[in-house]
N, CA, C and O of each residue as an XYZ file, in Angstrom:
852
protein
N      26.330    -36.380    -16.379
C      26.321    -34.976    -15.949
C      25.415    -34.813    -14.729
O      24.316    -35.368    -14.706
N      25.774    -34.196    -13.894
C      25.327    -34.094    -12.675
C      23.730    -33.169    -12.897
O      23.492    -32.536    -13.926
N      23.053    -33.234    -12.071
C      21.916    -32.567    -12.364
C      21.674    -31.194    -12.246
O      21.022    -30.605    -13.108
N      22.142    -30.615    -11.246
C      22.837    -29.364    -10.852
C      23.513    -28.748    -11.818
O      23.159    -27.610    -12.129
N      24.392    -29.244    -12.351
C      25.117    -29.051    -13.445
C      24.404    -28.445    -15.072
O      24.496    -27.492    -15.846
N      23.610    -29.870    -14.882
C      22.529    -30.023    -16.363
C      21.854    -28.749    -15.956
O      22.581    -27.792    -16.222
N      20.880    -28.449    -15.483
C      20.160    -26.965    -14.706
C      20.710    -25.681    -14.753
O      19.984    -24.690    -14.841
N      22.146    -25.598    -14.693
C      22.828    -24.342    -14.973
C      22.977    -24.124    -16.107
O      22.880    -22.996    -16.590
N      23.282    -25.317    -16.848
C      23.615    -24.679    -17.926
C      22.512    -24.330    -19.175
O      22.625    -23.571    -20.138
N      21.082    -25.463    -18.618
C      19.891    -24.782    -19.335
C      19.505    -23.591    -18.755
O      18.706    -22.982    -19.466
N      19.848    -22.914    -17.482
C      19.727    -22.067    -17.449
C      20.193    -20.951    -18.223
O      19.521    -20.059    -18.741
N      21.343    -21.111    -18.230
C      22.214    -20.430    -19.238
C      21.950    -20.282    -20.984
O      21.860    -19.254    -21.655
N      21.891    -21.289    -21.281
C      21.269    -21.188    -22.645
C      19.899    -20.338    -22.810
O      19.790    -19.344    -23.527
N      18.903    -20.893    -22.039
C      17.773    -19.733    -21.963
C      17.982    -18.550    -22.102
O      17.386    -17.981    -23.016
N      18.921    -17.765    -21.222
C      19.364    -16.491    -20.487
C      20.061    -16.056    -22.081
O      19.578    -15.164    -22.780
N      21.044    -16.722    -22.397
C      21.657    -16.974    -23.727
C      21.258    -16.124    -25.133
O      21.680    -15.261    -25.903
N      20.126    -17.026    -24.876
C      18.711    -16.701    -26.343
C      17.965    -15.641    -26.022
O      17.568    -14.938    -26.952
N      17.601    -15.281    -24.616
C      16.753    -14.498    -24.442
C      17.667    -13.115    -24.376
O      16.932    -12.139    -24.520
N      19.074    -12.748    -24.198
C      19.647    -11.601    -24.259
C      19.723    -11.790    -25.762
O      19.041    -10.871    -26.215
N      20.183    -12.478    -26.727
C      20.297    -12.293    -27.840
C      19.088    -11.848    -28.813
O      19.130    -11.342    -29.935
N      18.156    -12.157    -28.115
C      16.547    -11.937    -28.600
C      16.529    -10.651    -28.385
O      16.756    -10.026    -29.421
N      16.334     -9.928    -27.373
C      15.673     -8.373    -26.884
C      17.173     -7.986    -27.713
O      16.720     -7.538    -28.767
N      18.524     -7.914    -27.824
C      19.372     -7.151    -28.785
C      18.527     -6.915    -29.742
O      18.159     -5.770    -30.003
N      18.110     -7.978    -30.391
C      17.760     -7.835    -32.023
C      16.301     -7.379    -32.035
O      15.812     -7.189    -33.149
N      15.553     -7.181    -30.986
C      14.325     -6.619    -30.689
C      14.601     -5.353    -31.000
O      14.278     -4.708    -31.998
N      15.348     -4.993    -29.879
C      15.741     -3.419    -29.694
C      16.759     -2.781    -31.148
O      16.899     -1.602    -31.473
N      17.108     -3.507    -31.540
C      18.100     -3.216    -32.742
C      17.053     -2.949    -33.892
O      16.808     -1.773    -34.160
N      16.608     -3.650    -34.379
C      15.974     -4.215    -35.470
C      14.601     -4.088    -35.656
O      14.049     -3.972    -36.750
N      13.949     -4.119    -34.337
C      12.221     -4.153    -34.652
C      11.844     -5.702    -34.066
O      12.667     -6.523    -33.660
N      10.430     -5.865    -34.132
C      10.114     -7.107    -33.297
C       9.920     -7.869    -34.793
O      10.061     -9.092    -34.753
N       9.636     -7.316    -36.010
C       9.279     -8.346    -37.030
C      10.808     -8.572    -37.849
O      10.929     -9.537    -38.604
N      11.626     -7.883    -37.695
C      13.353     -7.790    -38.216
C      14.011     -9.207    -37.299
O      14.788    -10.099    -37.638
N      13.666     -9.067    -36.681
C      14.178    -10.017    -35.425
C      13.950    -11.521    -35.575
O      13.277    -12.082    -34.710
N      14.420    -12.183    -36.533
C      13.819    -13.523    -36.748
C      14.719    -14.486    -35.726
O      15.689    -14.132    -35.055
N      14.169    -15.680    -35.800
C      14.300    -16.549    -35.210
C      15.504    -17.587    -35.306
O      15.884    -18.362    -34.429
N      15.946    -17.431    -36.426
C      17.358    -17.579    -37.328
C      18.411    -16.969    -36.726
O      19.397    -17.507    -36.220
N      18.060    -15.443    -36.836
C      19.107    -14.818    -36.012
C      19.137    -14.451    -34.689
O      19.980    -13.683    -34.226
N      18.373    -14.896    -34.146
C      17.942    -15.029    -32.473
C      19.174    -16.479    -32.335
O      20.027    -16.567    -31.451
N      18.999    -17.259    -33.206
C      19.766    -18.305    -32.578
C      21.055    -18.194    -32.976
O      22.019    -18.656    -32.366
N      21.089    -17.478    -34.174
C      22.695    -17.498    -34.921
C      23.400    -16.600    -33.582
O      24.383    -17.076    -33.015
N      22.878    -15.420    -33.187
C      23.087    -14.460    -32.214
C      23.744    -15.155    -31.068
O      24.896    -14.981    -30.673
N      22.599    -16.187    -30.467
C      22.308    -16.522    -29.549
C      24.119    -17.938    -29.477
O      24.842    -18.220    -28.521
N      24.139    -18.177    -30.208
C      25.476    -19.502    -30.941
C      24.543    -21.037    -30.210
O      24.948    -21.786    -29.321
N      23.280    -21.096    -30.941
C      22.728    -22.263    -30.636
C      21.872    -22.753    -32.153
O      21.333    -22.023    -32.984
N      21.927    -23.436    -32.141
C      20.903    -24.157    -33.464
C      19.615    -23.538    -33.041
O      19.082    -23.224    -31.977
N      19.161    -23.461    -35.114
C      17.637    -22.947    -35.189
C      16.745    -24.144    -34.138
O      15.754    -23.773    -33.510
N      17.163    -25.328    -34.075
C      16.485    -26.562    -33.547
C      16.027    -26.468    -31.787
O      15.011    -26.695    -31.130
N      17.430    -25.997    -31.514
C      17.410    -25.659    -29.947
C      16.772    -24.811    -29.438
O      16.093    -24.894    -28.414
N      17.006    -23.577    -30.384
C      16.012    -22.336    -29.900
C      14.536    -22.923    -29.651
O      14.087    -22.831    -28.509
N      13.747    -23.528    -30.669
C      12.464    -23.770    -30.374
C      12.491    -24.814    -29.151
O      11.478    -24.833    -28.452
N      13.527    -25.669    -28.823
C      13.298    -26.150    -27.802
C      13.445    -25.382    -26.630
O      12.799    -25.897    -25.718
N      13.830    -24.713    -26.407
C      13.307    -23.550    -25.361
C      12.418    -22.935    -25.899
O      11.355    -23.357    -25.443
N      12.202    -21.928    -26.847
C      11.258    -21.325    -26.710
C       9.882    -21.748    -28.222
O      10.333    -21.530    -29.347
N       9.258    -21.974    -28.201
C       8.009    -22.703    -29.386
C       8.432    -21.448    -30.228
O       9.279    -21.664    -31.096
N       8.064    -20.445    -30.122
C       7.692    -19.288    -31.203
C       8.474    -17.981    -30.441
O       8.715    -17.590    -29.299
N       8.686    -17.610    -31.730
C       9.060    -15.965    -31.364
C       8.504    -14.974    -30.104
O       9.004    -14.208    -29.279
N       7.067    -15.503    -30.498
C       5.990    -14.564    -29.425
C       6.439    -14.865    -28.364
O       6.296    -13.933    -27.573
N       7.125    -16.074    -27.755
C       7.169    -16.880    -26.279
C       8.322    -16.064    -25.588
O       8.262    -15.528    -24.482
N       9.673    -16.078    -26.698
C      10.502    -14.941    -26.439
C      10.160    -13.663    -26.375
O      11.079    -13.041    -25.842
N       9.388    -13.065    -26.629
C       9.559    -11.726    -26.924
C       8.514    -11.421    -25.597
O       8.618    -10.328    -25.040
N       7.746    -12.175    -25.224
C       6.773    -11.620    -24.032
C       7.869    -12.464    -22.724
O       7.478    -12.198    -21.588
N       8.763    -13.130    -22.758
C       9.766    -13.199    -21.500
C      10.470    -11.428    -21.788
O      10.550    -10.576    -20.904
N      10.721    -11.324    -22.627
C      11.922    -10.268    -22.867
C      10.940     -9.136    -22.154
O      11.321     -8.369    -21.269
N       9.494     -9.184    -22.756
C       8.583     -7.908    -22.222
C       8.736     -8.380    -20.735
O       9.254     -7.450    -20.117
N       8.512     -9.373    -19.965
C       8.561     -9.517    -18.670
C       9.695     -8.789    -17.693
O       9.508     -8.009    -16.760
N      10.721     -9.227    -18.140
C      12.168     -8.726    -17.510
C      11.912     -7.497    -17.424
O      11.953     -7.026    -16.288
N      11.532     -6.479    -18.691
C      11.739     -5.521    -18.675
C      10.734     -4.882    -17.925
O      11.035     -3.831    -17.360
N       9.494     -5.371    -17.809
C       8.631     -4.795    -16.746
C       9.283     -4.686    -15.438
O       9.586     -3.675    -14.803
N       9.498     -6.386    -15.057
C      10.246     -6.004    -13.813
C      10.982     -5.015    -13.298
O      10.646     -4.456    -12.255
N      12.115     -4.677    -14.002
C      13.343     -3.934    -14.067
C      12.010     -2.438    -14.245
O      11.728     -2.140    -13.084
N      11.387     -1.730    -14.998
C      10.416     -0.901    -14.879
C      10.158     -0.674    -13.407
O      10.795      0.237    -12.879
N       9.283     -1.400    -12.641
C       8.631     -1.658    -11.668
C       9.754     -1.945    -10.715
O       9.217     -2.373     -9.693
N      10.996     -1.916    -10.566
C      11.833     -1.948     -9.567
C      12.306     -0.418     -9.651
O      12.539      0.182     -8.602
N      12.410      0.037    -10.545
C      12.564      1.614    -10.406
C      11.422      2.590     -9.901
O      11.692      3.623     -9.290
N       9.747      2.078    -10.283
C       8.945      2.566    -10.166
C       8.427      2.238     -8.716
O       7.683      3.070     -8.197
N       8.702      1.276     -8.127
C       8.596      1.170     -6.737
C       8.943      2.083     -5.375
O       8.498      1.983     -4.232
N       9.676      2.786     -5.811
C      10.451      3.731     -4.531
C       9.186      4.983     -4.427
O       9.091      5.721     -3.446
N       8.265      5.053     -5.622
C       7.568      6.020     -6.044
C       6.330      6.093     -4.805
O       5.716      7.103     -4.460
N       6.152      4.417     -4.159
C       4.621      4.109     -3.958
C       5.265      4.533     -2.414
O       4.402      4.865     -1.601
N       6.239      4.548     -2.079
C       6.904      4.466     -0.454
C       7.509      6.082     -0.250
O       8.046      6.401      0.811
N       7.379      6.899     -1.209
C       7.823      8.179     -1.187
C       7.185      9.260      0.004
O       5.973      9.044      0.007
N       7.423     10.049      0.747
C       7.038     11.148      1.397
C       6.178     11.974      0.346
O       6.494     12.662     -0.625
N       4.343     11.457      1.225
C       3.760     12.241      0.033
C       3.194     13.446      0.683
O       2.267     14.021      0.112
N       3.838     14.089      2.302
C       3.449     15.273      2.847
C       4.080     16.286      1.794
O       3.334     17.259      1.684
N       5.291     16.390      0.921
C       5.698     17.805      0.015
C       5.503     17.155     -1.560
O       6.253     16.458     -2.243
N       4.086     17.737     -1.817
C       3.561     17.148     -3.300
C       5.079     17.313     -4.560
O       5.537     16.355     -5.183
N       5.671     18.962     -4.670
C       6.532     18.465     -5.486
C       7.519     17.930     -5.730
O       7.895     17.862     -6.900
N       8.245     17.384     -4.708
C       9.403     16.526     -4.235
C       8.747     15.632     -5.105
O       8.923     15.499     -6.316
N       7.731     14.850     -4.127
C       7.406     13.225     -4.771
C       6.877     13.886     -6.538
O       7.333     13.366     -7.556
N       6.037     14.881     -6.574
C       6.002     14.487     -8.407
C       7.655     14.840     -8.666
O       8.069     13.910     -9.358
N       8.451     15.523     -8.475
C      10.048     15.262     -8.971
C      10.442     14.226     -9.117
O      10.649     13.813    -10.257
N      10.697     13.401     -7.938
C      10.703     11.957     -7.836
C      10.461     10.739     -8.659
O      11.196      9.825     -9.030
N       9.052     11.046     -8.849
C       8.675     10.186     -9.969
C       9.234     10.557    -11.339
O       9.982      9.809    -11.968
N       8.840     11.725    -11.755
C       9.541     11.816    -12.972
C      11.036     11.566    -13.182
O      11.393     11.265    -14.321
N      11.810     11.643    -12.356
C      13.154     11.404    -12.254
C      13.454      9.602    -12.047
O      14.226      8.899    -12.699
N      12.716      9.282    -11.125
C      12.671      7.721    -11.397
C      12.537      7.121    -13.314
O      13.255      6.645    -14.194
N      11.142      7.554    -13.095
C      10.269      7.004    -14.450
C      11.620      7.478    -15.731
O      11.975      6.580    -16.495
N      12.310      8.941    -15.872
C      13.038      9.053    -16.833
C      14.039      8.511    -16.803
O      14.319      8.038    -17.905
N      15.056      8.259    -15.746
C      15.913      7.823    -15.533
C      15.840      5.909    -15.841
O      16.882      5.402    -16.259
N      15.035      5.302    -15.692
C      14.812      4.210    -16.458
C      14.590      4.139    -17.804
O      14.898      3.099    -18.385
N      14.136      5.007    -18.379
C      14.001      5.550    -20.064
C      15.470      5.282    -20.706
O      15.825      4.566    -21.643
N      16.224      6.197    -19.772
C      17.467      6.576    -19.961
C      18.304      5.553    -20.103
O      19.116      5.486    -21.026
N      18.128      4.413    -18.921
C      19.310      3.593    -18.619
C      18.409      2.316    -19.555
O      18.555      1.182    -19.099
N      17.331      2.471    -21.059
C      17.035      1.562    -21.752
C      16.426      2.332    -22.713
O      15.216      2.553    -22.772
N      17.353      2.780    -23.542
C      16.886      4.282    -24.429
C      16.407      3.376    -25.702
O      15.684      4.009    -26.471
N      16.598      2.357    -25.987
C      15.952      2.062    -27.238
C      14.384      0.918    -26.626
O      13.956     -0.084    -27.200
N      14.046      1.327    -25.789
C      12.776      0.243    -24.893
C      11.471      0.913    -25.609
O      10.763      0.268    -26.382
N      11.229      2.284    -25.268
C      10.044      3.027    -25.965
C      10.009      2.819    -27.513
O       9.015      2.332    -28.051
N      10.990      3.155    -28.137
C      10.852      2.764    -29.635
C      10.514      1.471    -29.973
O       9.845      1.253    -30.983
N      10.934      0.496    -29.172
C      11.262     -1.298    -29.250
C       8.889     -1.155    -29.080
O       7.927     -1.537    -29.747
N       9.090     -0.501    -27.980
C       7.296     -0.567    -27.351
C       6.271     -0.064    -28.676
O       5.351     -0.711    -29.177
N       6.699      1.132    -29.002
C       6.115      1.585    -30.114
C       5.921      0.983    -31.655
O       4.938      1.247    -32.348
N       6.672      0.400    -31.941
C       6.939     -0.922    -33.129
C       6.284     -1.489    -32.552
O       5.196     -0.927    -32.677
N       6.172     -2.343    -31.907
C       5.321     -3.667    -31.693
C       3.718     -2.765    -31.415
O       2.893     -3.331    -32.134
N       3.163     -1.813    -30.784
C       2.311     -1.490    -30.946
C       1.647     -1.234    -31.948
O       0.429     -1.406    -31.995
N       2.462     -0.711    -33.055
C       2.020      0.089    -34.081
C       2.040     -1.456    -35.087
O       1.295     -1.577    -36.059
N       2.780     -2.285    -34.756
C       2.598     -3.482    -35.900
C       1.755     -4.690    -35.268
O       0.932     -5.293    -35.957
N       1.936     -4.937    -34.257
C       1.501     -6.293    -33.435
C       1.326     -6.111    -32.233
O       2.019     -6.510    -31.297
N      -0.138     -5.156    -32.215
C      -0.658     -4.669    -30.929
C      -0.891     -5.854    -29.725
O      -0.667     -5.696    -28.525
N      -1.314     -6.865    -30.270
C      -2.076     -8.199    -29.636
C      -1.074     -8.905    -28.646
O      -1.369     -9.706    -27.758
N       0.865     -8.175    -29.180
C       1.398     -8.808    -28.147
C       1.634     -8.342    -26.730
O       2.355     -8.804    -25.846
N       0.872     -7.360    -26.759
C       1.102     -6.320    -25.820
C      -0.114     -6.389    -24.726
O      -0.091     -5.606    -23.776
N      -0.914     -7.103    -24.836
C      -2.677     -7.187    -24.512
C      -1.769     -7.221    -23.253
O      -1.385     -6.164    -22.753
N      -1.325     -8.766    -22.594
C      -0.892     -9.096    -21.356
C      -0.001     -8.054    -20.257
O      -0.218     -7.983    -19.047
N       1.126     -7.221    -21.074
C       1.648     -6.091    -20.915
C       0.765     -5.222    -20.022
O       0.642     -5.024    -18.814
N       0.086     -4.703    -21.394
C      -0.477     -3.445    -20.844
C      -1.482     -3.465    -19.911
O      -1.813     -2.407    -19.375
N      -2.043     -4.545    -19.618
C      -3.220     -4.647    -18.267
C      -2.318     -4.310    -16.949
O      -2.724     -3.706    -15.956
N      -1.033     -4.821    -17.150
C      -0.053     -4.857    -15.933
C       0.331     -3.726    -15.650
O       0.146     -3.383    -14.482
N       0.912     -2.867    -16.470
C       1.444     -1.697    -16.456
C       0.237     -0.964    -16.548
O       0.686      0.151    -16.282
N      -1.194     -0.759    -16.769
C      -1.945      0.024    -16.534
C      -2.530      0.129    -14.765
O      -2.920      1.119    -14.145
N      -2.374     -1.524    -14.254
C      -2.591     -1.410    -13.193
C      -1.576     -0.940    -11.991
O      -1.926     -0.976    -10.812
N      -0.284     -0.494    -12.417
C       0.356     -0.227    -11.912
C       0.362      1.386    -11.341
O       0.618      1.910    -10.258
N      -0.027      1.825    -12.560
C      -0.023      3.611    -13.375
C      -1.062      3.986    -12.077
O      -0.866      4.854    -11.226
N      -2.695      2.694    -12.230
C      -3.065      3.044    -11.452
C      -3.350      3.450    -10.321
O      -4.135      4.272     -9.849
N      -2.307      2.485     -9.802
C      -2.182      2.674     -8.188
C      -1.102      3.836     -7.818
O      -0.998      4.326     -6.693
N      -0.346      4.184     -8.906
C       0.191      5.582     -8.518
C      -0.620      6.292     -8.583
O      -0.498      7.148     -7.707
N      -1.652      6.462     -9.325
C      -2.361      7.639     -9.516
C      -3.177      7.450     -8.377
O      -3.256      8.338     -7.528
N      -3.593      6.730     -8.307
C      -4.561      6.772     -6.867
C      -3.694      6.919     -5.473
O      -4.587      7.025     -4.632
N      -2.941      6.958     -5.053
C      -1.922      6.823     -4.218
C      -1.413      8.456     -3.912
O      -0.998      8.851     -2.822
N      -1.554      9.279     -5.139
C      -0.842     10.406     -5.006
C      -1.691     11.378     -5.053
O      -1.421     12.508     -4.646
N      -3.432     10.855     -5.837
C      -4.235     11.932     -6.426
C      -5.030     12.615     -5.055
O      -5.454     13.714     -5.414
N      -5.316     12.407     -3.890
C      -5.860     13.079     -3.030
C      -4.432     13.909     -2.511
O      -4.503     15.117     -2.738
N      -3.126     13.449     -1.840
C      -2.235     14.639     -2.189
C      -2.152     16.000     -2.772
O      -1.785     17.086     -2.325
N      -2.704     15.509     -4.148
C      -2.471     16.695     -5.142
C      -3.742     16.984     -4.928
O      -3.759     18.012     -4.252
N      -4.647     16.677     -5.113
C      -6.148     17.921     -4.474
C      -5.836     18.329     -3.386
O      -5.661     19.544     -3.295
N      -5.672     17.582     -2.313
C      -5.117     18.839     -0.870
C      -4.434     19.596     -1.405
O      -5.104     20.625     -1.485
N      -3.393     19.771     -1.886
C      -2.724     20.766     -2.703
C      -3.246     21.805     -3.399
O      -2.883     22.947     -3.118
N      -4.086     21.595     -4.313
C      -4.847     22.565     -5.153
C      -5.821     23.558     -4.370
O      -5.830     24.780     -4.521
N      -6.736     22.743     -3.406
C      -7.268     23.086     -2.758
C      -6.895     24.314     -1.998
O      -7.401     25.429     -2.122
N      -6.028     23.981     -1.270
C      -4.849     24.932      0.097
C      -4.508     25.924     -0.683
O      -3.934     26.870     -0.144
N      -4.838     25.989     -2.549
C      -3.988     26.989     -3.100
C      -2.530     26.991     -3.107
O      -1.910     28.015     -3.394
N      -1.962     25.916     -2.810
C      -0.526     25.892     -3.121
C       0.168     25.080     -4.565
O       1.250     24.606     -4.911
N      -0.872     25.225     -4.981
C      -0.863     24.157     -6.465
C      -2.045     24.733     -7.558
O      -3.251     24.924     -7.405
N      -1.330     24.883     -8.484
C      -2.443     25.252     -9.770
C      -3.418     24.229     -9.716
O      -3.242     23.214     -9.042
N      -4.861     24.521    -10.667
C      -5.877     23.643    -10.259
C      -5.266     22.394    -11.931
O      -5.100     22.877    -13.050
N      -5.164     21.645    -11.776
C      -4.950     20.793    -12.798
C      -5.775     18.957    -12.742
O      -6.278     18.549    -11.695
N      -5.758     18.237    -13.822
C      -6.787     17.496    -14.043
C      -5.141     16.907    -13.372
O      -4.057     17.431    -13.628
N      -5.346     15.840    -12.583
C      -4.507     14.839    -12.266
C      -4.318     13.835    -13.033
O      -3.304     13.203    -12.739
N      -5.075     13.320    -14.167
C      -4.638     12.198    -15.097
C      -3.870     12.720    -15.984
O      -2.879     12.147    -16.439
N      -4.376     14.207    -16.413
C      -3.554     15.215    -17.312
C      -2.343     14.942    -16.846
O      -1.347     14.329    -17.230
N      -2.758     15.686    -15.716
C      -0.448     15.729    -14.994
C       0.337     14.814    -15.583
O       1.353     15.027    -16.244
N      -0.407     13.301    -15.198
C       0.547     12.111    -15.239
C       0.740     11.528    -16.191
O       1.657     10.723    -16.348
N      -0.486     11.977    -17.376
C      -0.057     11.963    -18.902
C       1.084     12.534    -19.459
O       1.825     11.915    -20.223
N       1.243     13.585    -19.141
C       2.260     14.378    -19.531
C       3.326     14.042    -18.726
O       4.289     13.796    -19.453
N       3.558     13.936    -17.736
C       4.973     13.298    -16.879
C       5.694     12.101    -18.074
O       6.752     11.997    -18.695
N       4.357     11.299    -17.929
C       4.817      9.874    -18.887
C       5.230     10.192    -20.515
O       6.188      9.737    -21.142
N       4.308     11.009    -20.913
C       4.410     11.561    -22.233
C       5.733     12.546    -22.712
O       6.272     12.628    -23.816
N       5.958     13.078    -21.752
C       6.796     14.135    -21.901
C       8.682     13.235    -21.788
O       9.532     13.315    -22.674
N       8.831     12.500    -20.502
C       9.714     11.646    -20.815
C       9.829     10.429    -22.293
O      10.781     10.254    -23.053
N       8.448      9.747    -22.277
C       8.889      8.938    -23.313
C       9.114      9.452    -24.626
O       9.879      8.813    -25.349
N       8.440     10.773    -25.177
C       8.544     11.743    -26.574
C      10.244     11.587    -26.657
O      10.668     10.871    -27.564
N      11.165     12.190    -25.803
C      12.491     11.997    -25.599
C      13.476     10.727    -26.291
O      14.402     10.790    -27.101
N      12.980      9.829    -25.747
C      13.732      8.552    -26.062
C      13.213      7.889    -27.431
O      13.893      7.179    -28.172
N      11.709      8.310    -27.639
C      10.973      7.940    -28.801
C      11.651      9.088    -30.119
O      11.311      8.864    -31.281
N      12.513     10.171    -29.843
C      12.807     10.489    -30.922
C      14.794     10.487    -31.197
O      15.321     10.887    -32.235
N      15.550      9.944    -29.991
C      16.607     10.520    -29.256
C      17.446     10.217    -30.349
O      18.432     10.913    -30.595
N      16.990      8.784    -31.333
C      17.948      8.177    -32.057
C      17.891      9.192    -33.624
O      18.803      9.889    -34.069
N      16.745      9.013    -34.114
C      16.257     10.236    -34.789
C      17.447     11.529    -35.079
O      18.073     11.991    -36.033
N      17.270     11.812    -33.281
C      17.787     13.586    -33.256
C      19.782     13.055    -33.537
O      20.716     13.692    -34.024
N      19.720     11.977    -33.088
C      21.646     11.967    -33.191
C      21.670     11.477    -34.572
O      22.754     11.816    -35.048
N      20.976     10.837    -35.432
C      21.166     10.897    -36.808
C      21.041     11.739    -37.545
O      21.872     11.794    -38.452
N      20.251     12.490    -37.505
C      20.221     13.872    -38.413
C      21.063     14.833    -38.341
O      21.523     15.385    -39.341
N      21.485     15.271    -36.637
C      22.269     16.490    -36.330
C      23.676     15.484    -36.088
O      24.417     15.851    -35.177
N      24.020     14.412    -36.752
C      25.414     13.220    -36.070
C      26.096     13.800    -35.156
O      27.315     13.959    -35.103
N      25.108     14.190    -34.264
C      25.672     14.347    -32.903
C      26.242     12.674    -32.559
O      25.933     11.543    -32.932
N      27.416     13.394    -31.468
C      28.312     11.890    -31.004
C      27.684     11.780    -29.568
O      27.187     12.669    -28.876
N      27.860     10.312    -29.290
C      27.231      9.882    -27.873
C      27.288     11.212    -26.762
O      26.372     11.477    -25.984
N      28.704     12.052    -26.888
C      28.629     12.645    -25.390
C      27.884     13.616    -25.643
O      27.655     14.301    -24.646
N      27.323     14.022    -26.744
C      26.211     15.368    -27.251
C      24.999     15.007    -26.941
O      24.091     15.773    -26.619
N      24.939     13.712    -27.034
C      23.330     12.661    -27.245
C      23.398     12.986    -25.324
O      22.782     13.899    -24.774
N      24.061     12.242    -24.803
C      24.034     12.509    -23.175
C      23.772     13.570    -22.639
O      23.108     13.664    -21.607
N      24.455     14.889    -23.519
C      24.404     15.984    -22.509
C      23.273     16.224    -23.077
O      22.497     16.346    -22.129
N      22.364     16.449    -24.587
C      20.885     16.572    -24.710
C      19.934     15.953    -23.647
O      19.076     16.589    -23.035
N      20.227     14.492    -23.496
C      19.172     13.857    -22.532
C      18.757     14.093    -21.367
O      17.612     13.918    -20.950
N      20.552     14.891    -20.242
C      20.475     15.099    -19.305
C      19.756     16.742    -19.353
O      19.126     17.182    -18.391
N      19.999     17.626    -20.787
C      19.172     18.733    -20.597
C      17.820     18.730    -20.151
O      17.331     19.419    -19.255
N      17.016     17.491    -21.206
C      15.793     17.583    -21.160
C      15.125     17.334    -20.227
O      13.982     17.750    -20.034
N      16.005     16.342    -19.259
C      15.134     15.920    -18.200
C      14.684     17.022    -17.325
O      13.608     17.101    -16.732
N      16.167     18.288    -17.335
C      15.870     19.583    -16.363
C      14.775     20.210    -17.147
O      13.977     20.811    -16.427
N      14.537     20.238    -18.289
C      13.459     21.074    -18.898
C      12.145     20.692    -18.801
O      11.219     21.465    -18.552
N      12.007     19.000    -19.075
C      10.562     18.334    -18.611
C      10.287     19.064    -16.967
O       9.238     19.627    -16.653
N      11.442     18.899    -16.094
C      11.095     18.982    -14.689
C      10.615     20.406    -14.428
O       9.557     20.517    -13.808
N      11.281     21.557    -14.837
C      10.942     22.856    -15.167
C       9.816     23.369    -15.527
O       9.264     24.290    -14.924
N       9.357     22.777    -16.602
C       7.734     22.969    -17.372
C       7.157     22.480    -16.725
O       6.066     23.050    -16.746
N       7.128     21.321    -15.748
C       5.772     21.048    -15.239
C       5.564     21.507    -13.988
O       4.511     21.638    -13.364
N       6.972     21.797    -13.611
C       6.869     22.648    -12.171
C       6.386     23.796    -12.314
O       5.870     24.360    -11.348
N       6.463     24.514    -13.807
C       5.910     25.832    -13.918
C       4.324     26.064    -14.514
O       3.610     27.035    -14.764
N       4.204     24.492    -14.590
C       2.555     24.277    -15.104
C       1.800     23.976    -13.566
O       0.579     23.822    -13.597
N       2.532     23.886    -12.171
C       1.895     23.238    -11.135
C       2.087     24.982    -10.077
O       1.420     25.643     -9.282
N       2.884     25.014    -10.479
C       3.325     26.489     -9.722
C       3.438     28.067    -10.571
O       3.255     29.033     -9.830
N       3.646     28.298    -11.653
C       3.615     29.674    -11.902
C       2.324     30.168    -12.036
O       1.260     29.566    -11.891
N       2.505     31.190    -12.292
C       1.134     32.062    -12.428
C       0.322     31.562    -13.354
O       0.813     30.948    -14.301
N      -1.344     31.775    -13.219
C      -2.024     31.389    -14.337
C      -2.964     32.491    -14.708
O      -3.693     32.375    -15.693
């Protein structure tokens, strides 16, 4: 077998295991998700799997990787935005940041399980994504004081804001599955809810940055 050859197709097998992995992540939970059925999933022997990957943990922090990326390719347009009209760019962001929620609606719940059970896998994660948060916030936060300042902006704590931007989208997706099981709403009900909320998150905070106080 040619070597080129051999290379694609371990590529492939990797790629293989590792989509079959984050399914059963996102399906199931990170401790539901065994390694058995990562490979049964995956159509490779329990044997093979560990030869790519040693342990569960090895998969599941590639799977966290990708998905950062893919995060941070949406969250990028944020740092290059026109930050002369403050609420455009906070629109912006929130519309970025939700709209990735959206297009990986079971990711926050998948995040929240592993936090709430197996915080420790997340250590590496969250330094990354905190330093990220940060440099938006620093990037945008003298903006928004010129703003406040000039009086064209309510006076607000800027970490507040961006708590709630983040908070207010992920509450959404953290309950979305929840709300279509109880009320068995069908997918196109679940859609048109999601696309409501996003106008309503955007609404409330525009009316927490701009209406009267």
């Amino acid at each position: 077998m040619a070597k080129n050859e051999s290379n694609s197709i371990h590529r492939n097998t990797e790629q293989n295991i590792m989509a079959a992995a984050e399914e059963l992540f996102l399906e199931k939970g990170y401790r539901a998700a065994t390694t058995v059925k990562i490979a049964e999933k995956a159509g490779v022997t329990h044997a093979m799997l560990h030869y790519y990957f040693r342990t569960k943990e090895q998969i599941f922090i590639k799977v966290l990787d990708k998905n950062q990326q893919e995060l941070f390719s949406f969250v990028r347009p944020i740092m290059t935005m026109n930050t002369e009209n403050a609420w455009e760019t906070i629109k912006g962001a929130i519309s970025l940041f939700y709209d990735f929620l959206n297009s990986h609606r079971r990711y926050a719940p998948m995040i929240y399980d592993v936090q709430s059970q197996n915080p420790e896998l997340l250590s590496r994660y969250k330094k990354n994504t905190l330093e990220i948060l940060g440099s938006l916030v620093a990037k945008h936060k003298e903006m928004l004081e010129k703003e406040m300042e000039a009086g064209r902006m309510n006076k607000v704590d800027v970490f507040q804001l961006f708590y709630n931007m983040l908070s207010m989208c992920a509450i959404t997706f953290l309950s979305v599955h929840a709300i279509e099981d109880l009320f068995s709403h069908t997918p196109e009900r679940i859609d048109e809810f999601v696309a409501k909320r996003k106008e309503e998150i955007i609404e409330t905070l525009y009316l927490r940055l701009y209406g009267k106080t």
